[in-house]
N, C-alpha and C positions, 0 to 999 in steps of 0.2 A: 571583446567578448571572450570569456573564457568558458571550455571545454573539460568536462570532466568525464572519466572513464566509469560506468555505472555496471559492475557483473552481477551477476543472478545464480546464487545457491542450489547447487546441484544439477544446473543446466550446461554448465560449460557457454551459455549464454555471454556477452558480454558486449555493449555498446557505449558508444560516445555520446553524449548529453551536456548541452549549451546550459548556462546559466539561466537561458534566456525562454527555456522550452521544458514543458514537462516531462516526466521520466516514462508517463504512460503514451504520449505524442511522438517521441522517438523508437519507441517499442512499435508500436502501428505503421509508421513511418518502413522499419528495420524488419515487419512483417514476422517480429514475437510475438508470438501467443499470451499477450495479459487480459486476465479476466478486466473486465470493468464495464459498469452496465451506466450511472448517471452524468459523469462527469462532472460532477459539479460540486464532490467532495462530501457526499451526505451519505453516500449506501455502503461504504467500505467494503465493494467489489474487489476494488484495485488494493486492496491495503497488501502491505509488507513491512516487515520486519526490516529494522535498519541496525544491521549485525557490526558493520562499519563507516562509517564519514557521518554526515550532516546533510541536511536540505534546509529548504526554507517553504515555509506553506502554511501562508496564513488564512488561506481562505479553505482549508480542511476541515468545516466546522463538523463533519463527524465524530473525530478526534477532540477527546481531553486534553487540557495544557502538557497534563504529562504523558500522555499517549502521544504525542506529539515528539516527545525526544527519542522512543523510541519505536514507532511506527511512522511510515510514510504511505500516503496515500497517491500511488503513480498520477492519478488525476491532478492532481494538484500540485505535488512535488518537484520542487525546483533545487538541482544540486548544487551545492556547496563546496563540495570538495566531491574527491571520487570514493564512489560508495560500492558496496557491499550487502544486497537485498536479497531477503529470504521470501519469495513472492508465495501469498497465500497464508501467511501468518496474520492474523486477527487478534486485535488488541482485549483487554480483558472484560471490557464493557460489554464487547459482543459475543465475547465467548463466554458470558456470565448470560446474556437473553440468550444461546443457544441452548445450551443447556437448562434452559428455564422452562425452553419452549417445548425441549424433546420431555421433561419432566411432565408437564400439563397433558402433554397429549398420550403419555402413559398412563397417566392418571383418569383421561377421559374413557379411554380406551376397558381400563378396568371395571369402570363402574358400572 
């Protein structure tokens, strides 16, 4: 079983994470504060930005193929090498319905 060193973007943050175990199950585990509400890779609570290394996470059907190379979903996310997470960054799909949604509701709000 191999160990890799997983740090966190502007926390000083920084833990160990098995191959074998998720990135957001050692964060709980390590008593870091990451968001995540489903666990089961659909709400992109737990999303981050993967600024360095690789995961593996096939069952993050949140994620597009290519939001996939570079977002991680700590629910889901299993390392590959030792990474480099920008925690709280949201891939473009969500940040396209936020922004959709803050639009509508100004528009409701107007009429």
């Amino acid at each position: 079983m191999t160990d890799y060193t997983v740090e966190f973007v502007g926390t000083g943050e920084t833990i160990t994470v098995s191959e074998k175990e998720t990135i957001l199950s050692r964060c709980i585990e390590e008593g870091i504060a990451q968001e995540y509400s489903c666990r089961v890779g659909m709400c992109l609570a737990c999303s981050a930005e993967i600024v360095d290394g690789s995961v593996t996470q096939p069952a993050a059907r949140g994620l597009t193929d290519a939001e996939r190379e570079r977002y991680a979903l700590t629910c889901m996310a299993r390392p590959q090498s030792d990474l480099t997470l920008d925690r709280g960054k949201y891939p473009p799909s969500i940040e396209s319905e936020m922004g959709n949604q803050t639009d509508d509701s100004v528009t409701a709000a107007d009429d």
